[in-house]
N, CA, C and O of each residue as an XYZ file, in Angstrom:
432
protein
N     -13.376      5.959    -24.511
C     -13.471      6.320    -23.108
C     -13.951      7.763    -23.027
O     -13.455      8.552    -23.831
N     -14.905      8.231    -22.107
C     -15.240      9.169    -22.030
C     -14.541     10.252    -21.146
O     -13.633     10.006    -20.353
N     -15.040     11.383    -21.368
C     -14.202     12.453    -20.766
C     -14.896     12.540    -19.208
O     -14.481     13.290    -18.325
N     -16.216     11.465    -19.055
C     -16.802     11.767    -17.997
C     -16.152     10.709    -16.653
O     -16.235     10.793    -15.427
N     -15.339      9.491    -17.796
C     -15.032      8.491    -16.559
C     -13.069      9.263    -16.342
O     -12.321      8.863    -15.450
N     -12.770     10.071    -17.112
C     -11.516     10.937    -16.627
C     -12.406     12.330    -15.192
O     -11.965     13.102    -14.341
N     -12.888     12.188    -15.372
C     -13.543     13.491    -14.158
C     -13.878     12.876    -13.565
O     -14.083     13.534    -12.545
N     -14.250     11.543    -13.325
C     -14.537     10.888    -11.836
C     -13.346     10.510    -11.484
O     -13.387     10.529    -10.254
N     -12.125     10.119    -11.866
C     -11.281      9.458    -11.410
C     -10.223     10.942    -11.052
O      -9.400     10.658    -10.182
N     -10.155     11.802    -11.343
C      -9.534     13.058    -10.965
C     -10.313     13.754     -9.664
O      -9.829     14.449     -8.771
N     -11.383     13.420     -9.826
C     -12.367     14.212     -8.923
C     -11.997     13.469     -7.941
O     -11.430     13.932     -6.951
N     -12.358     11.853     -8.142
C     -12.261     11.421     -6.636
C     -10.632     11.424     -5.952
O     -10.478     11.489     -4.732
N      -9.605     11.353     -6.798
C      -8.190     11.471     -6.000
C      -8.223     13.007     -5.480
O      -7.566     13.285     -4.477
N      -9.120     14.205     -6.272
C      -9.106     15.370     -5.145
C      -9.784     15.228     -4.079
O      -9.686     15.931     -3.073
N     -10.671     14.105     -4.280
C     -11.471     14.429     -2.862
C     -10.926     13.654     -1.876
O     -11.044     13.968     -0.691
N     -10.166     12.378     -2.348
C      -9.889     11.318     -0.814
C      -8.484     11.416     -0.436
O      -8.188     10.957      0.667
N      -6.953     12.277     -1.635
C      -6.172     12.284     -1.888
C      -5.738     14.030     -1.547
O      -4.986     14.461     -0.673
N      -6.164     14.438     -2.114
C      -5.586     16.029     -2.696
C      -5.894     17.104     -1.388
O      -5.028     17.715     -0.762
N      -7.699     17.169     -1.105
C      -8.307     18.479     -0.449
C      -7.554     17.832      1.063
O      -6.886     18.672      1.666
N      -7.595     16.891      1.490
C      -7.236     16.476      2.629
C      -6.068     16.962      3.064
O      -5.972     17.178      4.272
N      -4.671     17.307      1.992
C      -3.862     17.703      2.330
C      -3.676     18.990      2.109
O      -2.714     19.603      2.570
N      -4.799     19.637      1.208
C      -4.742     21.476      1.409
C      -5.490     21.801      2.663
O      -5.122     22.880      3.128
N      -6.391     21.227      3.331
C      -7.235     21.787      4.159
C      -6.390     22.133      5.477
O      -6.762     23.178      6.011
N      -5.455     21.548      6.037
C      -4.355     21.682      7.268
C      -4.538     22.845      7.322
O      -5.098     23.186      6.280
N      -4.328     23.911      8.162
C      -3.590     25.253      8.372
C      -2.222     25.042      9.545
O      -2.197     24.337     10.554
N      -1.269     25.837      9.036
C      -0.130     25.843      9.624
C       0.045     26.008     11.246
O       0.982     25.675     11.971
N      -1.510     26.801     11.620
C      -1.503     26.876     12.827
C      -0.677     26.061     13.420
O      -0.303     25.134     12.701
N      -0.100     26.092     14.897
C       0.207     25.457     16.223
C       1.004     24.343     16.012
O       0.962     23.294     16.655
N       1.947     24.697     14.807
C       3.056     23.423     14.408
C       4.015     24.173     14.385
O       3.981     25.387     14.184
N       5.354     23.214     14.678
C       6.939     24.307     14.599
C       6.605     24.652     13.243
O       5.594     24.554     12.547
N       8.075     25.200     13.052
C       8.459     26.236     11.999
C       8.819     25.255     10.689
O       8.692     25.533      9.497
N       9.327     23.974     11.317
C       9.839     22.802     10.089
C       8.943     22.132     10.169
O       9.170     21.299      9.292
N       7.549     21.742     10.850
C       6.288     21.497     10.325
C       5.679     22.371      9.268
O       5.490     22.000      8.109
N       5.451     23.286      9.635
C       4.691     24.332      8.667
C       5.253     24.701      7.381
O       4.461     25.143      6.549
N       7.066     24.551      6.921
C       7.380     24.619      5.944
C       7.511     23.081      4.995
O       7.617     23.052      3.769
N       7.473     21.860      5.907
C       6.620     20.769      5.140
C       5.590     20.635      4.694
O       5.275     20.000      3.687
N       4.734     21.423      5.641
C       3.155     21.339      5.223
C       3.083     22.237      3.848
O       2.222     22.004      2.999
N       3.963     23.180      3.711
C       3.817     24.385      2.947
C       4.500     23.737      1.375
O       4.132     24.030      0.237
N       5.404     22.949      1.722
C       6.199     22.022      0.930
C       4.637     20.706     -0.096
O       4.388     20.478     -1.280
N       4.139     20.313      1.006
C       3.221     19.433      0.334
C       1.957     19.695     -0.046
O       1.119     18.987     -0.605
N       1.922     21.264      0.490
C       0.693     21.797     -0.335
C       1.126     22.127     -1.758
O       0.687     21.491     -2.716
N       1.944     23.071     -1.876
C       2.579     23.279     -3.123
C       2.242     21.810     -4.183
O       1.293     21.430     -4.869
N       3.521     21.333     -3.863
C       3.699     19.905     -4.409
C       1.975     19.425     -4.984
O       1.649     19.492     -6.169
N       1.251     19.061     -4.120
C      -0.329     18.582     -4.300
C      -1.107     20.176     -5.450
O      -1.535     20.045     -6.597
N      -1.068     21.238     -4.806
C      -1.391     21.904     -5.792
C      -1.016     21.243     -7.724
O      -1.674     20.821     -8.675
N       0.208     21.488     -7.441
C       1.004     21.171     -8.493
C       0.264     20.178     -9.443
O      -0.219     20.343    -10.563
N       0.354     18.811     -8.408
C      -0.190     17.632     -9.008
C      -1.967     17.737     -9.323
O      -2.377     17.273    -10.387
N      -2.433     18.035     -8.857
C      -3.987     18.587     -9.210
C      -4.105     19.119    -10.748
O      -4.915     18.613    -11.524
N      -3.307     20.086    -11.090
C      -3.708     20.731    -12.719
C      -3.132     19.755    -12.993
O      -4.019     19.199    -13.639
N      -1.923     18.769    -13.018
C      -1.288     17.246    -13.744
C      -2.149     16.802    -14.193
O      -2.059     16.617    -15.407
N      -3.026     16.518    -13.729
C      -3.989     15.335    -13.810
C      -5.138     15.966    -14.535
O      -5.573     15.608    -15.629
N      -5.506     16.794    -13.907
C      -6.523     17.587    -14.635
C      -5.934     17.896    -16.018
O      -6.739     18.073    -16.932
N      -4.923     17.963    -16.215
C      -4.534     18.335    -17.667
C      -4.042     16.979    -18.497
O      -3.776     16.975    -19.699
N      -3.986     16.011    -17.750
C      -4.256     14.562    -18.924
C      -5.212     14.380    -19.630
O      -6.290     14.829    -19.241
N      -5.134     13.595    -21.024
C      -6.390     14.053    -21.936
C      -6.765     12.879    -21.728
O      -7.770     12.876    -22.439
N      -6.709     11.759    -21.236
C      -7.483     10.891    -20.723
C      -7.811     10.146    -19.907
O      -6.925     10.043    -19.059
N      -9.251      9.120    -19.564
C      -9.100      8.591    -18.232
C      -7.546      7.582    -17.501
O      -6.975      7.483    -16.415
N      -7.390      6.904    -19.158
C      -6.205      5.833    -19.073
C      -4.912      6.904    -18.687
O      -4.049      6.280    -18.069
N      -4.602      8.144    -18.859
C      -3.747      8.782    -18.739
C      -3.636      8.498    -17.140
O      -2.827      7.831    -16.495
N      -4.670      9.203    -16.789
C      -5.223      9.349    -15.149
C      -4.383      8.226    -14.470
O      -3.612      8.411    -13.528
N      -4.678      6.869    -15.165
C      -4.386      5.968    -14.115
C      -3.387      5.458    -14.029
O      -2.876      5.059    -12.982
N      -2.681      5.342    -15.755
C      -1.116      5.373    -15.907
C      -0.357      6.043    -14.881
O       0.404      5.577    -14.032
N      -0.764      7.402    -15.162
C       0.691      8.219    -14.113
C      -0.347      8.106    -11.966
O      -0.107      8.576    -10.854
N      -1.178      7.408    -12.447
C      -1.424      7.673    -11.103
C      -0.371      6.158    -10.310
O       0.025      6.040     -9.150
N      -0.268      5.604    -11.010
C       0.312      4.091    -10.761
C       2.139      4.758    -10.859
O       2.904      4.664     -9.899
N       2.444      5.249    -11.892
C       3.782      5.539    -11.903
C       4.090      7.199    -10.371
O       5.247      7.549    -10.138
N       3.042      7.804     -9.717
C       3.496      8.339     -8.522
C       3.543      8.036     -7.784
O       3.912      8.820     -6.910
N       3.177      6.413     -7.331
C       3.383      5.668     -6.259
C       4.602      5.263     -5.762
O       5.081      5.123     -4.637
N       5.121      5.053     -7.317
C       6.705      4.575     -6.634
C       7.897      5.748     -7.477
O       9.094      5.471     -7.565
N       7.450      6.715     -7.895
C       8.621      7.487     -8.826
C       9.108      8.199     -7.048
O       8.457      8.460     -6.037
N      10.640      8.294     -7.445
C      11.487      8.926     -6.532
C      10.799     10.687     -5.657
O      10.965     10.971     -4.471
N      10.146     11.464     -6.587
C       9.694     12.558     -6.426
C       8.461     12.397     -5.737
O       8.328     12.971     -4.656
N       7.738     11.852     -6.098
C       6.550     11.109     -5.186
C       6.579     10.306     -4.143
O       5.521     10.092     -3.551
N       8.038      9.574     -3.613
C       8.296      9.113     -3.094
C       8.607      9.897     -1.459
O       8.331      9.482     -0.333
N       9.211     11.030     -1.854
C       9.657     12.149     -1.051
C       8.536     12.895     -0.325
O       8.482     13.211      0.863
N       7.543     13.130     -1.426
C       6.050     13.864     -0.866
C       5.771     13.175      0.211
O       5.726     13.601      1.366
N       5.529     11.810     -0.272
C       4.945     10.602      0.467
C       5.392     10.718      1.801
O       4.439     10.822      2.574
N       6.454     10.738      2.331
C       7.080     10.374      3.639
C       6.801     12.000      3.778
O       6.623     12.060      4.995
N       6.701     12.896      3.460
C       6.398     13.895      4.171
C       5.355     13.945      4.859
O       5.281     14.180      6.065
N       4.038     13.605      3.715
C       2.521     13.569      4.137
C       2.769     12.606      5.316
O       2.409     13.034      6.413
N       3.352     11.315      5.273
C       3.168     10.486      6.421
C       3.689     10.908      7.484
O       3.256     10.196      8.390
N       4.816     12.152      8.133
C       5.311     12.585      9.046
C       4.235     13.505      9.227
O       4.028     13.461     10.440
N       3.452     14.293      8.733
C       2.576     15.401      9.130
C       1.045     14.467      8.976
O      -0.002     15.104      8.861
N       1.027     13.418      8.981
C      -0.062     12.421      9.324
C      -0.804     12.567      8.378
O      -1.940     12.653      8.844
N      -0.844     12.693      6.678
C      -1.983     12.991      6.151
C      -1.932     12.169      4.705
O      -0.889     11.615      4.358
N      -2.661     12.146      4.209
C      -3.483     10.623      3.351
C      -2.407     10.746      1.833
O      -2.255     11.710      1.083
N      -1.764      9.311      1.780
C      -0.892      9.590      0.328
C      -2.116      8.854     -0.540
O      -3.231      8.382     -0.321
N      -0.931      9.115     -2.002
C      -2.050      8.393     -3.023
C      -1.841      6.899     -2.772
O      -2.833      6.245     -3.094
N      -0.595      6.011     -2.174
C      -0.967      4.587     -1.088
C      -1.690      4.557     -0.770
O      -2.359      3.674     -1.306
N      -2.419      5.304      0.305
C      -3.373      5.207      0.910
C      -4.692      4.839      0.541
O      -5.496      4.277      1.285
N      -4.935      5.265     -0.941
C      -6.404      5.553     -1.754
C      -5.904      4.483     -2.781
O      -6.777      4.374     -3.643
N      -5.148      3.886     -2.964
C      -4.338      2.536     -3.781
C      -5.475      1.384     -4.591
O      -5.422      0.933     -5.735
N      -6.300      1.184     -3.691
C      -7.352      0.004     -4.081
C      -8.562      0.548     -4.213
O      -9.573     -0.048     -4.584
N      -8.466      1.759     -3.891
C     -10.343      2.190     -3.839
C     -10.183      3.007     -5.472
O     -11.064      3.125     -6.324
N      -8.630      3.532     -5.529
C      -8.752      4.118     -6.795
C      -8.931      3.042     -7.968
O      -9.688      3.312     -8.901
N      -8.151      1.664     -7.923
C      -7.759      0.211     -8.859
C      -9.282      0.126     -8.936
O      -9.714      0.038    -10.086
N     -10.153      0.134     -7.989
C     -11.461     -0.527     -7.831
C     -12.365      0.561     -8.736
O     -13.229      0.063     -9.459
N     -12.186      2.256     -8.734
C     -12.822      2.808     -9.379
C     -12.354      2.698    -10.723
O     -13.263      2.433    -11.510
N     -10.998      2.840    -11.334
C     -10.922      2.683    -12.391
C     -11.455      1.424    -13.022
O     -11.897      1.504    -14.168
N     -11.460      0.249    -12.379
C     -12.281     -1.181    -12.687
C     -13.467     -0.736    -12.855
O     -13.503     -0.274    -13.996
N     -14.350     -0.631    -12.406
C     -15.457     -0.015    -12.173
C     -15.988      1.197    -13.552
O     -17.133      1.309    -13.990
N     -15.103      1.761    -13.871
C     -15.609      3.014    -15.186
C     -15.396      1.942    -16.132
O     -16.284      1.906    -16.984
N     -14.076      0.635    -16.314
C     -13.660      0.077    -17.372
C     -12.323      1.041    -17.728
O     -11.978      1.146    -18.905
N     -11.727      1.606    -16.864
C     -10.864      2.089    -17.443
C      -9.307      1.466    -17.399
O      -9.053      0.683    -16.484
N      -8.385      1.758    -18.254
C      -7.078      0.748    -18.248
C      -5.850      1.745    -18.469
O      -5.817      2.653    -19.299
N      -4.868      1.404    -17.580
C      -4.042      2.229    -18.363
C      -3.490      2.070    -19.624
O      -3.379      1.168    -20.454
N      -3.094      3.563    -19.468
C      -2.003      2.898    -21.320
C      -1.043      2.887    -21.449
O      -0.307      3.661    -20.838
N      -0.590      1.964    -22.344
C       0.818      0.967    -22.206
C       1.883      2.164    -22.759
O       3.088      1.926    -22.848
């Protein structure tokens, strides 16, 4: 597997997953909006070098499948969905479909 079908599959969860939820500004939200938002930027920061720092595509898709339902990801999740903004649920089948698509699998 190449290192090029791990950079499409990282690239695209920053682009349909990740930037969506840094781009917000805190502007014109209470005070416990803006420290959620501030909460799930962090958090998404966080997860961005994760991924970027798996050494492979199968890595990518392993733990992308295990943040869907792990407890800690679970928490993000309902945050992003109270401040209206895109989980990795959301991108669920378009990501299954890209990793299909490179041939990539997770690993066991």
């Amino acid at each position: 597997m190449s290192k090029g079908a791990k950079r499409e599959l990282v690239d695209f969860l920053i682009d349909r997953a990740f930037n969506p939820v840094l781009e917000p500004k805190p502007d014109g939200r209470s005070e416990a909006e803006r420290q959620k938002l501030r909460h799930v930027q962090d958090a998404t920061r966080a997860e961005i070098e994760r991924y970027r720092n798996y050494d492979s595509a199968g890595d990518v898709v392993t733990n992308f499948r295990r943040d869907l339902d792990s407890p800690a990801a679970k928490k993000v999740h309902t945050e992003l969905k109270e401040l209206h903004l895109p989980t990795l649920d959301d991108i669920r089948d378009e990501f299954e479909a890209k990793a299909d698509d490179l041939g990539v699998k997770a690993k066991s």
